[in-house]
N, C-alpha and C positions, 0 to 999 in steps of 0.2 A: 504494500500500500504506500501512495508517494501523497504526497501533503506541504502547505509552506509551512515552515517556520523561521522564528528569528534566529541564527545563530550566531556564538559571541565565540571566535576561532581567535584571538588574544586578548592580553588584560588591558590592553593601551590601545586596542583598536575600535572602528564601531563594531556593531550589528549589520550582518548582510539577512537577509532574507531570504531565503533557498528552500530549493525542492529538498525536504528529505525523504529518506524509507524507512518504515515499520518493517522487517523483518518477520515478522511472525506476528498473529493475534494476540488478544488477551490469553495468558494459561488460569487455569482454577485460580479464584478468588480475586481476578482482575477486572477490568469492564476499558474499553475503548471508550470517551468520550468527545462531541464534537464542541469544541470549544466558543464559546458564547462571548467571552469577554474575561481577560485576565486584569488581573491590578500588578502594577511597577511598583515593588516592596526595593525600599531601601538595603535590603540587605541582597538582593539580583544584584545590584548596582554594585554592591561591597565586596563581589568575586574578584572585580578589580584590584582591590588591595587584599586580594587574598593572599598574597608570595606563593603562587604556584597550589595552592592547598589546596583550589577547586579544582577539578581536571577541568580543560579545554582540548578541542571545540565543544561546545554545551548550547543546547540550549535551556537557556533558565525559563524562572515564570514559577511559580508557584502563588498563585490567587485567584486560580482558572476558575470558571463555575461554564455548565454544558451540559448536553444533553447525552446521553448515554446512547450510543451506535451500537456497541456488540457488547458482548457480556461473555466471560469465561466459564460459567457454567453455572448450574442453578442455585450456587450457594454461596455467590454472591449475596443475591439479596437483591437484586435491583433487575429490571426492566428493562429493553431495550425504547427507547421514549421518556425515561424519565429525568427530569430537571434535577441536576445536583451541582452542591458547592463542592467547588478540590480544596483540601487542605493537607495541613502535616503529616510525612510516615511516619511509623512506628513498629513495633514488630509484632506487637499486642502479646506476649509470651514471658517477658520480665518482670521482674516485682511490682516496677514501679506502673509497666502499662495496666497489668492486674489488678493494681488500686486505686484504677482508675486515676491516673495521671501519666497518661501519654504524651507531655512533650516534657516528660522527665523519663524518657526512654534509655535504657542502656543503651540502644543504637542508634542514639539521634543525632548525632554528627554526622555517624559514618554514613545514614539512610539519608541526610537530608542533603549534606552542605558536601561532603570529601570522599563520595566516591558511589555511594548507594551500593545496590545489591548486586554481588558477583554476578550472579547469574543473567541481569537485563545489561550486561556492558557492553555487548555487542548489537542489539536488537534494533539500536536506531542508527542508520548510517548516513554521508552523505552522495551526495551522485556520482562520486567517484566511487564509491561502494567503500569508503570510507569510516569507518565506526566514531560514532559521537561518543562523548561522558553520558554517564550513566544519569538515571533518571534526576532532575535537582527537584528535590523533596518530595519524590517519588511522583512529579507532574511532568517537569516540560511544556508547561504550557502556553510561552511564547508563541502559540502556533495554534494552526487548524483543529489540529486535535490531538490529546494523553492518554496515555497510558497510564491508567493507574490500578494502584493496589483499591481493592472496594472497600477498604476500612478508612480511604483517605476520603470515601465521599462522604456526603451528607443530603439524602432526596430535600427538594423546598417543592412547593408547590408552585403550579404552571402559570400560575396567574400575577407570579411574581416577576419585577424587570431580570430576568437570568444576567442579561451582560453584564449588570452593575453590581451582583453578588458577590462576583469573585472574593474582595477583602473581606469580607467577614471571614473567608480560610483563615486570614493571619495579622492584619498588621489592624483591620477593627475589629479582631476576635484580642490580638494583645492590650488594647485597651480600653474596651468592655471587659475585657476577663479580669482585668485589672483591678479594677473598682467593682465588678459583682462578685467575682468568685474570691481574689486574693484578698482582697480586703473586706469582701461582704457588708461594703458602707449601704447606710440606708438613712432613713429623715433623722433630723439632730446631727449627721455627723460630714465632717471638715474634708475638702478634698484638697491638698493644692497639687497642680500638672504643670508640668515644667518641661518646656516644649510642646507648643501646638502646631504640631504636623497631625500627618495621618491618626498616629496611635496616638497622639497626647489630646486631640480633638474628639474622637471616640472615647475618652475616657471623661472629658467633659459630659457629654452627652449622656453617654452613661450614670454618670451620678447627677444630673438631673431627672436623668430617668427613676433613681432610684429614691428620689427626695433630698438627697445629700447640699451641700452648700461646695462650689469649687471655684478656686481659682488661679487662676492661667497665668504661667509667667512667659515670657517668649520676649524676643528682641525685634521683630517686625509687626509696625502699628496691623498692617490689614490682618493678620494669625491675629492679632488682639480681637479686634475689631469680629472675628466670625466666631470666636471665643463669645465673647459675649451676648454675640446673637442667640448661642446654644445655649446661654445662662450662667454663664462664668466672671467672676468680678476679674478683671483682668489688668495685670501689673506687666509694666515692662523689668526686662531682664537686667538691665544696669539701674535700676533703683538704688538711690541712698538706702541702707540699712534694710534691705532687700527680707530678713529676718522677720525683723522691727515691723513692718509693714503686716508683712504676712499676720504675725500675732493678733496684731490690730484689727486684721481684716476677720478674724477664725474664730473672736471671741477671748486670747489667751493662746491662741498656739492649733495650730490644723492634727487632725487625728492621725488622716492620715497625707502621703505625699508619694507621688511619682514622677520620678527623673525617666526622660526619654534624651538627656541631651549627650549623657555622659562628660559632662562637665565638672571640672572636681569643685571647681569655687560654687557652682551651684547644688551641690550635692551636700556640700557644707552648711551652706544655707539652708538649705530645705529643711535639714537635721536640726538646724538651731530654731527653727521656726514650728517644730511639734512639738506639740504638748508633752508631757510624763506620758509613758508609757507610749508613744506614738511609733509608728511604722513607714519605714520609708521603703517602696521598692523602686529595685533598678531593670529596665526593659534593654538601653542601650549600651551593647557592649564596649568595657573602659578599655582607653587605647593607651592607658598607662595603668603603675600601679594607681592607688587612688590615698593618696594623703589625708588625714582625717583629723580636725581640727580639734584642740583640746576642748574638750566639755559637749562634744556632738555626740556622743553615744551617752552621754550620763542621763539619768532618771528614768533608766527604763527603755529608752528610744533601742530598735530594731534598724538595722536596714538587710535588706537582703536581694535577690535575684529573682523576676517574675517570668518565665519564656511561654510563651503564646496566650497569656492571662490564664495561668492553669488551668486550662478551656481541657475541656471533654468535647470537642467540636459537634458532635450528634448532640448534643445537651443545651449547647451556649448558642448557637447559628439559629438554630429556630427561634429561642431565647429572641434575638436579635430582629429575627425578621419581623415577628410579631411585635414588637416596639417601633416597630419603622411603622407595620401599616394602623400600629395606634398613634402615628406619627409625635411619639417621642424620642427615636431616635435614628435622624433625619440625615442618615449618613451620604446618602445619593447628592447633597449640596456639596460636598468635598471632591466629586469625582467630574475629571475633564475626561471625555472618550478621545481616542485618535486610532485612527487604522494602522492595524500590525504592521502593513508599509511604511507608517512614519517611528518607529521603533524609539531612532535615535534624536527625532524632535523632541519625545517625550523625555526619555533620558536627560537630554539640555534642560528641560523645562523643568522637571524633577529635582536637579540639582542646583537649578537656581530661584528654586521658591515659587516660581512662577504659578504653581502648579503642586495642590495637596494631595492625591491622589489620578495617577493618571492611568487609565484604565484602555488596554488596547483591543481591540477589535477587528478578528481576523475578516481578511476580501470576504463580501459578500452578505455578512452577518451584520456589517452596522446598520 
């Protein structure tokens, strides 16, 4: 089967767009799906600075949402016709996916970001009959259409926009998961988000979904500005006493706080700005050690590491969708579409703010 997709054949180069091949169908517990609309996650982009860690040629994409085309066999669970989000692999077999926390997988590096499963390494190739890297987070779905494992789907219903699903796989499953699942904030309690992008915007939204109070720090007035539209008192990021403020704003100190920026002077902050007993997590990975300010962990304070909003994605995506058509949480105003053909517009647009989620749409589907 031949199909386009984006491929990314160096880390310093763009995106071409090419015919590839499937080599083979879906095996037992897979399903072929026709992709509807992927989301551009900050971290497709990060294979770039990965030193060689991701394999290339690759095509990335993991935030597909599509209609399911063939099906590996009856136990999957799914339909040929039915509307699903892609999201995260896992192996479902280890402790942690056992206890129902699947993106605390033993295998979640090597399934998502550094190589995937031996056995699909060869299955995608390109017109020179070339083998591409291995599935990136068991999608690929820069492209026409994925292969995926069936435990990476999630059915939505038909009546839903499919293109615009994609992110709830991952980057507004991490910050909805965030504020539902990790912190379980609800009415009376403190959010402060620290970066509104994608996932720091999604986590606003969410804790107004959930009754909570939040507020947005960021260094660009318009991220302020749509902050606020979602409910958020909204602080710029080089504030005097950036703390200080926050306190002010929380009543005495926010309960809880989530860093998306990886920033250490803001990660400090945020620490001195919780209350006793407060909780900070971190979503974006630190690109140093992280220096930690005398008296930021004292009274109790937490910080720790949240990956994909400890989402059970079958659990949190629906969760999601139903808040969208109670329209409380209105994530489709954050998404720009552009055709799979404009790959590396988006890319540029993506990395210069231009653009909070930019959502591509294979020839023919937009």
């Amino acid at each position: 089967m031949k199909f386009g997709a984006a491929v990314l054949r160096s880390y310093d180069g763009p995106f071409a767009v090419e015919e590839v091949a499937l080599t083979s169908g879906p095996d037992d517990g897979e399903v072929l799906v026709r992709v509807a609309g992927c989301g551009m996650c900050r971290t497709d982009l990060a294979v770039r600075r990965s030193r060689g860690r991701s394999p290339l040629p690759a095509v990335l994409g993991h935030e597909g949402a599509g209609v399911v085309a063939e099906t590996g066999g009856p136990g999957t669970g799914l339909a040929v016709g039915d509307h699903v989000v892609l999201s995260f692999d896992s192996c479902g077999r280890c402790p942690n996916c056992l206890a129902a926390a699947p993106a605390y997988c033993d295998s979640f590096a090597s399934l998502n970001l550094f190589g995937g499963r031996e056995e699909n390494a060869a299955r995608f190739t390109d017109t020179a009959g070339h083998a591409l890297a291995p599935r990136w987070f068991g999608q690929s779905s820069f492209a026409e259409y994925a292969l995926v494992p069936a435990r990476n789907t999630v059915r939505v219903a038909p009546s839903l926009p499919l293109e615009l699903l994609g992110p709830l796989g991952c980057g507004f499953l991490t910050g909805a998961g965030a504020v539902l699942n990790s912190f379980g904030a609800g009415p009376g309690d403190t959010v402060v988000v620290l970066g509104a992008g994608a996932v720091g915007l999604a986590a606003v939204m969410a804790a107004a979904a959930a009754g909570a109070t939040a507020v947005a720090v960021d260094r660009f007035p318009e991220r302020l500005a749509l902050a606020e539209r979602f409910g958020a008192l909204p602080l710029y990021a080089s504030s005097p006493d950036l703390p200080g403020r926050i306190r002010r704003l929380t009543d005495g100190g926010a309960r809880y706080a989530l860093d998306t920026t990886a920033s250490a002077r803001l990660i400090n902050d945020a620490l001195h700005a919780l209350r006793p007993t407060g909780r900070l997590g971190l979503v974006a990975r630190l690109p140093t050690t992280l220096p930690l300010e005398v008296g930021a962990l004292d009274r109790g304070r937490t910080i720790s590491h949240i990956c994909e909003g400890d989402a059970v994605p079958g659990l949190l995506i629906p969760r999601l969708t139903a808040l969208w058509q109670a329209g409380r949480f209105p994530f489709d105003q954050l998404i720009r579409t552009y055709p799979l053909t404009d790959v590396n517009e988006a890319e540029r647009d993506c990395e210069a703010g231009r653009v909070v989620k930019p959502v591509l749409i294979p020839e023919g589907r937009a």
